[in-house]
N, C-alpha and C positions, 0 to 999 in steps of 0.2 A: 313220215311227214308230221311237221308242227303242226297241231291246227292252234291258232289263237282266236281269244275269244272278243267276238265283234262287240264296239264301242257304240251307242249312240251319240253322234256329236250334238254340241250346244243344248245341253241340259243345265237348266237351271239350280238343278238338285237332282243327286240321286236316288230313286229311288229305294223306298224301304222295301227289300224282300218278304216274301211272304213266309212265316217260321218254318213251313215245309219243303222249301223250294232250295234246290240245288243246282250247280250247275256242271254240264253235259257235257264230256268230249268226243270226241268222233267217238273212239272206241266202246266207251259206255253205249252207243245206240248200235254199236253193229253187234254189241252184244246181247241186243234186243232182237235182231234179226234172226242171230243164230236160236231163238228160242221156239219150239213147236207153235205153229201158228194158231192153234186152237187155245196154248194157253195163254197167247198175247189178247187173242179175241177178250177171255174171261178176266184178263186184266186191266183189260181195256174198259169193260162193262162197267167192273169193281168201280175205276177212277172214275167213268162218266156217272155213275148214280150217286158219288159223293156229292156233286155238285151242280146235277141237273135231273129235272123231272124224265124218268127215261121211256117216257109213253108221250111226251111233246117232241114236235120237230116245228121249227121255224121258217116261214117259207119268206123267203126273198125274191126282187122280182130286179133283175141288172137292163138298165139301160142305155143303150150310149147317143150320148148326146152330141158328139161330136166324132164323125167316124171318117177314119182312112187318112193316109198322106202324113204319117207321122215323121215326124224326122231321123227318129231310132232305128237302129238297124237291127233291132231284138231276132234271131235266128227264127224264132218260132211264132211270131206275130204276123197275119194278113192283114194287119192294117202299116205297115212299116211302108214308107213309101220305097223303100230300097228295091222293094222284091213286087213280081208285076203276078197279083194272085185275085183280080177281079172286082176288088173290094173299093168302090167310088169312095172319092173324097167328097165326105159334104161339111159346113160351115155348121156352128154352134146352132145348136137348136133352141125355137124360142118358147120363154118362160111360160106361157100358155097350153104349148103343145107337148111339154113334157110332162104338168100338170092334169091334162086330161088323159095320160097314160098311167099316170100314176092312179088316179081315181079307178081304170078298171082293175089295175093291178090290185089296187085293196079291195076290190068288189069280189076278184078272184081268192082272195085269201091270204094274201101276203100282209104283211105287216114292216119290212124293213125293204124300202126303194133304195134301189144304188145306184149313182150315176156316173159313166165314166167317160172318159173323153179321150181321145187319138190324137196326142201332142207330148214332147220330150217334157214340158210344161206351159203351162199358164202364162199369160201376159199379163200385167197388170192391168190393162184393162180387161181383160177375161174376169176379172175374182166378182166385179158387182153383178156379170150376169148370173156365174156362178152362187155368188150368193144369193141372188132374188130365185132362184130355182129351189135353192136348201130352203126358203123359208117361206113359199108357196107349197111346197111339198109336206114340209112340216105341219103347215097349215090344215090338213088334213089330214091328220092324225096317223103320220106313218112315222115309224123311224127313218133318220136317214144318214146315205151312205155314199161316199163320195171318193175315184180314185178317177187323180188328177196329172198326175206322173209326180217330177219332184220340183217342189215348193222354194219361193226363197222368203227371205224372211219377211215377217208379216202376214201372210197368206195364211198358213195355217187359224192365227190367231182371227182373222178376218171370216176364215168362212166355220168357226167354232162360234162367232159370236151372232152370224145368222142362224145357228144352229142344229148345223153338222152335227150328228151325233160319232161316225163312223169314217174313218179314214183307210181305205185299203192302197195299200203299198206292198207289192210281194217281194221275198230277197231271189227268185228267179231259181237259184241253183245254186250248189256247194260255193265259197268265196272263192276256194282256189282253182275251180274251174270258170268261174261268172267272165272274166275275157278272152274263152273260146265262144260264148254266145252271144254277147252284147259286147260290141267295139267302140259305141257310142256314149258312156258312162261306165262310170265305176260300181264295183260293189260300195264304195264307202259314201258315193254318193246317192245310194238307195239309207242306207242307214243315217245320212243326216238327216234328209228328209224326216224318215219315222222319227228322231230325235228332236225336228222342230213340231210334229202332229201331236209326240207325248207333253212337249213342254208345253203347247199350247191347250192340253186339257180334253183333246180328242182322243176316243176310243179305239183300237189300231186294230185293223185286220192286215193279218199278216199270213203269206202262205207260199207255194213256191210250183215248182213243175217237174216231175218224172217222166221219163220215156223219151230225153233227149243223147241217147246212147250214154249216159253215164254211169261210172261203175259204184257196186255198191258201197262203196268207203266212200262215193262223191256223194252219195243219198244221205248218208249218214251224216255228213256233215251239212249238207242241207237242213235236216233237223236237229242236228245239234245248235245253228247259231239259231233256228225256231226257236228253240226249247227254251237260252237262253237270251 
C-alpha cells in the first residue's frame, strides 16, 4: 500500500520545519510498534522531558455547547443524528450559561475550557455567538478551545480574532480507511479545514480514534499523517 503524505489545503505559506523534524511513513511507525514497549515508554519519557516540565499536567474542562442531531453520520459518534443512541438534541447554548460553567471549571483547576458543538458545521450566523462565548470565556482568564466541525472561509480568522486560542479538529482514522467510517465527508476535507485554522494563526489540536476494529498498519498510518 502507498501511503501519501496528507496536504493542508489553502495555506498561505508553508511552513518552516523545525531543524529536527522528519517526516513519517506508515512503516517508520509500525516499526515503532514492533519495539518492546518498555523501551518505547523510556523514549517516550526522553522526548517529553525535552520539551515539557514532567511533574505538570494540564487540566482541561470540554464542554458542549450545542449537543445531538448532527448531520454526520460519523460510526462512532452518539450525537449523529443518523443512529437512535438517547442523546437529545438541544440548540446552542447561551453566552451567559456557558460562562458560569467555565468559572467553576477554573475554580476546579483547569486552566484550558473547550467548547464543542454537534453540527457537520457552523452557519454563519453561528460564528458571533460563537465568538462572544470565546471572548467571555477568555475574559476570565482561561485559555480557550474551540471544535466546531469544518469551517469555510472566514470563520477561522473570525473566531481567532475573538480569541480562540485552540482549534480541535481530529483526522478520526488512517486516510485510507476514513470512508468505511464517515460517509458524510472526506478525509481531505478534515485537512482543509486544519489548513484554514493554521492559516488563520490558531493553535491545532489534533488527534484521532483506536478501537474501531482497525488493523495495525491502519494505526500506524493514523499517526503517521499525525506526526506529519
Amino acid at each position: 500500500m502507498t501511503y501519501l503524505r496528507p496536504v493542508a489545503l489553502r495555506r498561505a505559506a508553508t511552513p518552516t520545519p523545525h531543524p529536527t523534524a522528519q517526516y513519517w511513513s506508515k512503516c517508520q511507525v509500525e516499526g515503532l510498534f514492533n519495539q518492546p514497549f518498555l523501551e518505547l515508554v523510556f523514549q517516550a519519557a526522553q522526548v517529553h522531558r525535552e520539551h515539557f516540565d514532567p511533574r505538570a499536567v494540564q487540566l482541561s474542562t470540554l464542554l458542549s455547547v450545542k449537543t445531538g442531531g448532527c448531520t454526520e453520520d460519523c460510526e462512532y459518534c452518539p450525537q449523529s443524528a443518523h443512529y437512535h443512541t438517547g442523546v437529545e438534541k438541544t440548540g446552542l447554548m447561551e453566552v451567559e450559561d456557558v460562562v458560569a460553567l467555565a468559572k467553576i471549571a477554573k475554580k476546579r483547576g483547569a486552566s484550558r475550557f473547550c467548547m464543542g458543538a454537534a453540527w457537520r458545521s457552523p452557519k454563519p450566523e453561528d460564528i458571533p455567538q460563537l465568538a462572544d462565548m470565546v471572548r467571555a470565556v477568555k475574559a476570565i482568564g482561561l485559555e480557550t478551545c474551540g471544535t466546531f466541525g469544518l469551517l469555510d472561509e472566514g470563520m477561522a480568522q473570525s473566531l481567532h480574532e475573538a480569541g480562540l486560542d485552540y482549534y480541535n479538529h481530529n483526522l478520526d482514522t488512517d486516510p485510507s480507511r476514513y470512508n468505511d467510517i464517515i460517509h458524510t465527508r472526506r478525509h481531505e476535507d478534515r485537512m482543509d479545514t486544519l489548513g484554514k485554522v493554521r492559516e488563520a494563526g490558531l493553535k491545532i489540536c489534533c488527534g484521532g480514534i483506536v478501537g474501531m476494529n482497525e488493523t495495525r498498519a491502519e494505526r500506524a498510518g493514523l499517526i503517521a499523517s499525525l506526526a506529519n
